[in-house]
Backbone bond lengths (Angstrom), bond angles and torsions (degrees), N, CA, C in turn:
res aa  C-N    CA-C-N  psi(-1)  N-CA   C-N-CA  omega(-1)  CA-C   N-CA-C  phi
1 X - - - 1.432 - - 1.539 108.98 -
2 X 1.380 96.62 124.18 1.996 100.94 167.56 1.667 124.16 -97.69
3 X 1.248 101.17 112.91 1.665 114.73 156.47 1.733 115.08 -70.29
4 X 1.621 109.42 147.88 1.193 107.99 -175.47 1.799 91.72 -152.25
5 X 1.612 105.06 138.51 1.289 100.19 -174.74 1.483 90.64 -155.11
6 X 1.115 113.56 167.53 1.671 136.90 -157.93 1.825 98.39 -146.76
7 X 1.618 92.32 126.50 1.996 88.35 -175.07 1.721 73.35 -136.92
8 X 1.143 123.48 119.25 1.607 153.71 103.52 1.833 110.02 -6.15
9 X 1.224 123.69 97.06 1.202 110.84 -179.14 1.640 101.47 -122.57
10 X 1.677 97.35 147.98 1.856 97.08 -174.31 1.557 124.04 -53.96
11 X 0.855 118.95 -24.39 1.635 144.50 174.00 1.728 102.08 -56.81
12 X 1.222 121.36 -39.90 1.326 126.23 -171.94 1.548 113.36 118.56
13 X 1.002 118.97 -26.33 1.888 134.82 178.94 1.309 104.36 -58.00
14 X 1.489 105.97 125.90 1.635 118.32 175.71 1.306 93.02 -93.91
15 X 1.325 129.88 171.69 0.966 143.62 165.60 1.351 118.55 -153.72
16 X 1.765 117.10 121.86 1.927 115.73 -164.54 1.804 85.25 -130.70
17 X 1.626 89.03 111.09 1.245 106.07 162.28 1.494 128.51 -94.70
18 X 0.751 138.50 -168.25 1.469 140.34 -146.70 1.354 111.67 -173.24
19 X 1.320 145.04 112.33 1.464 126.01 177.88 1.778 89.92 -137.62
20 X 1.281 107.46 126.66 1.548 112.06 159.07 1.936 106.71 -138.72
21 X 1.448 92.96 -175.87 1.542 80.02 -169.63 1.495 103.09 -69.79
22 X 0.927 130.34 -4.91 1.563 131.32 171.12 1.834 102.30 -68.41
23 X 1.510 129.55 166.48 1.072 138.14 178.65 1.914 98.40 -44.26
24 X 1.247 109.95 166.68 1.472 123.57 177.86 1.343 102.78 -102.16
25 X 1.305 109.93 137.82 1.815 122.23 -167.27 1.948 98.11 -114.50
26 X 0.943 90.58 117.15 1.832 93.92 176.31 1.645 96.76 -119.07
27 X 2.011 114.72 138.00 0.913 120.05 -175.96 2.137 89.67 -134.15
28 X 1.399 75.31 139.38 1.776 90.27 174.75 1.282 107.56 -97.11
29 X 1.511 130.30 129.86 1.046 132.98 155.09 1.314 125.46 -115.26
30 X 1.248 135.06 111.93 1.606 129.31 171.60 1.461 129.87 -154.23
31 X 1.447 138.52 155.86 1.055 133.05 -113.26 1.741 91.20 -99.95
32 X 1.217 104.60 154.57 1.789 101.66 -174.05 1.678 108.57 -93.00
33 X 1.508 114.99 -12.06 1.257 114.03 142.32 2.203 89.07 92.05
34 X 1.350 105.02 20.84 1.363 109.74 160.59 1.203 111.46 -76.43
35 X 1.336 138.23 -44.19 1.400 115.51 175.70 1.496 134.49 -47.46
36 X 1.537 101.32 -28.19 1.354 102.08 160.62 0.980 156.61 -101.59
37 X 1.669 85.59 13.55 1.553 104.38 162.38 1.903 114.78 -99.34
38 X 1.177 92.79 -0.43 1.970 105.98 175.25 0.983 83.89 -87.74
39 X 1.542 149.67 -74.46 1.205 124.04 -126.15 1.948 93.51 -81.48
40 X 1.390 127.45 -38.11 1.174 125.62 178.51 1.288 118.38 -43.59
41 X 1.615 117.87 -43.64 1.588 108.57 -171.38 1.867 97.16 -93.10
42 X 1.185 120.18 5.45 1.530 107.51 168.49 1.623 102.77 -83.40
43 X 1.283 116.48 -25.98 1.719 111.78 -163.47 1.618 84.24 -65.69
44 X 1.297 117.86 -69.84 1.381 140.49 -162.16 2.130 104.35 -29.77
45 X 1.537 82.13 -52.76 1.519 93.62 -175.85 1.351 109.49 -67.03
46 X 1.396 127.16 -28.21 1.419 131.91 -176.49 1.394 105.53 -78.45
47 X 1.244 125.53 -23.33 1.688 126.93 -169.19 1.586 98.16 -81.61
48 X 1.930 105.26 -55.54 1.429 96.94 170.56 1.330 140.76 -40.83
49 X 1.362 107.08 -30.45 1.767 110.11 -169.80 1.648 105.32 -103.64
50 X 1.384 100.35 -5.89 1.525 125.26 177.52 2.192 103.88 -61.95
51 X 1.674 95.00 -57.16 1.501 131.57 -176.50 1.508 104.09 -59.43
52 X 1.268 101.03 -47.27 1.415 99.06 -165.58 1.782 105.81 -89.62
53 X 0.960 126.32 -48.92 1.491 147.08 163.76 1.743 94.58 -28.22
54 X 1.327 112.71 -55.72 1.903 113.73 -174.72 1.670 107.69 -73.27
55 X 1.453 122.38 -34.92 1.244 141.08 166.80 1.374 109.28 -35.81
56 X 1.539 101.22 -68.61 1.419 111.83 177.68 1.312 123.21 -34.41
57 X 1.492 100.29 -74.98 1.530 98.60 172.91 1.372 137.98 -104.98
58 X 2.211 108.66 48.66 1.169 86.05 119.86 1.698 132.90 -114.12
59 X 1.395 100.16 19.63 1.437 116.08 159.04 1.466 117.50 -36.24
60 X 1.441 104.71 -59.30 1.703 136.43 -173.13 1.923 100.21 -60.09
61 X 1.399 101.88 -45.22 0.975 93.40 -173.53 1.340 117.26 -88.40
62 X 1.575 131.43 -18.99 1.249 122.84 156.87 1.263 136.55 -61.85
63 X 1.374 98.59 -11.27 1.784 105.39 -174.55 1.390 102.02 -99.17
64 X 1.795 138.64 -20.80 1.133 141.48 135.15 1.878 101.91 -0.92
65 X 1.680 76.37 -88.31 1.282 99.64 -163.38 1.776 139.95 -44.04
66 X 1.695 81.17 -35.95 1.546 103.18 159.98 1.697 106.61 -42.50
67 X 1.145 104.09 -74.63 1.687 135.95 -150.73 1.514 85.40 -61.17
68 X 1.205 109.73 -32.95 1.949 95.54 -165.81 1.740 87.44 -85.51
69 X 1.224 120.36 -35.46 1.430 102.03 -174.28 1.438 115.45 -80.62
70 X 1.047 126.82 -18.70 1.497 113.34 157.73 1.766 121.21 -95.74
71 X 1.068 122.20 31.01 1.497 125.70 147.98 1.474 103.90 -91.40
72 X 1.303 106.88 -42.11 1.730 108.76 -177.47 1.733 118.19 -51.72
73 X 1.514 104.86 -36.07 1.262 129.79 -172.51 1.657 102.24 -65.15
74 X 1.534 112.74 -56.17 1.289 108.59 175.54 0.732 142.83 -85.75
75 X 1.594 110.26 1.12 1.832 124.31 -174.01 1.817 78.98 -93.93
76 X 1.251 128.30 -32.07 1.902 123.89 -174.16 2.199 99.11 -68.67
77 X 1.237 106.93 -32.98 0.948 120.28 -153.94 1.834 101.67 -89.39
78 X 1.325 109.86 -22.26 1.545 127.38 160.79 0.933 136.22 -90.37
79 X 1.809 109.81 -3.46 0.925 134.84 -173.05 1.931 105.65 -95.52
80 X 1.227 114.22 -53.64 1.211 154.32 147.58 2.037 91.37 -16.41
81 X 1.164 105.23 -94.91 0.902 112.66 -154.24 1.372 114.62 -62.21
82 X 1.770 128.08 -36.54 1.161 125.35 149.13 1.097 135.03 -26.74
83 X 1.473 116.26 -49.91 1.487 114.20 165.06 1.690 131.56 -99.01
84 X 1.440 104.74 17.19 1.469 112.05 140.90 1.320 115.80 -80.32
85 X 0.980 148.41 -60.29 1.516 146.10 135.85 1.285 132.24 -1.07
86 X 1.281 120.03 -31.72 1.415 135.72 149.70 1.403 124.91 -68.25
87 X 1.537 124.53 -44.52 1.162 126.49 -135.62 2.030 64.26 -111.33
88 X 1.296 150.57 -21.41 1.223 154.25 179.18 1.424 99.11 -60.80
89 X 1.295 123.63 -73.72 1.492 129.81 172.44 1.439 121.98 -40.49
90 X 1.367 119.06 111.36 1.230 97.02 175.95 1.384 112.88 -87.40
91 X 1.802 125.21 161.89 0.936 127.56 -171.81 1.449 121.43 -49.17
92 X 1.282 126.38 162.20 1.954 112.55 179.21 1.593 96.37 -109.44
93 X 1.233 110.61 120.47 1.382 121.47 162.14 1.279 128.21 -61.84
């Protein structure tokens, strides 16, 4: 005759025993604990592209800024020169 029993251990380890009149068979089962090393290197990977993704744009936004400050420069710089050009001419009587 075969007995069959299942022990739940706090650790996480199942354990399915077996007892017949033959010797008693004990099998260990427990978790190899990869899932928690997947979900760890996904956080990791999400922060990276997280880092770089914010990087980006303020890249985007410094080069904005560039570009707006040198239009400013040459619309001052056209400005400039227009009225050297004026003040060159003398008035027409």
């Amino acid at each position: 005759m075969t007995t069959e029993r299942r022990v739940e251990h706090t650790d996480g380890t199942v354990e399915h025993v077996t007892t017949s009149e033959s010797p008693t068979v004990v099998e260990r089962r427990g978790g190899s604990g990869m899932g928690a090393i997947g979900i760890i290197v996904a956080l990791i990977a999400v922060a990276v592209i997280g880092y770089f993704l914010l990087n980006m744009n303020r890249s985007e936004q410094v080069k904005d800024n560039a570009i707006a400050g040198a239009a400013q420069s040459i619309g001052n710089a056209a400005d400039n020169v227009g009225e050297a050009a004026q003040r060159a001419v003398p008035p027409a009587q």
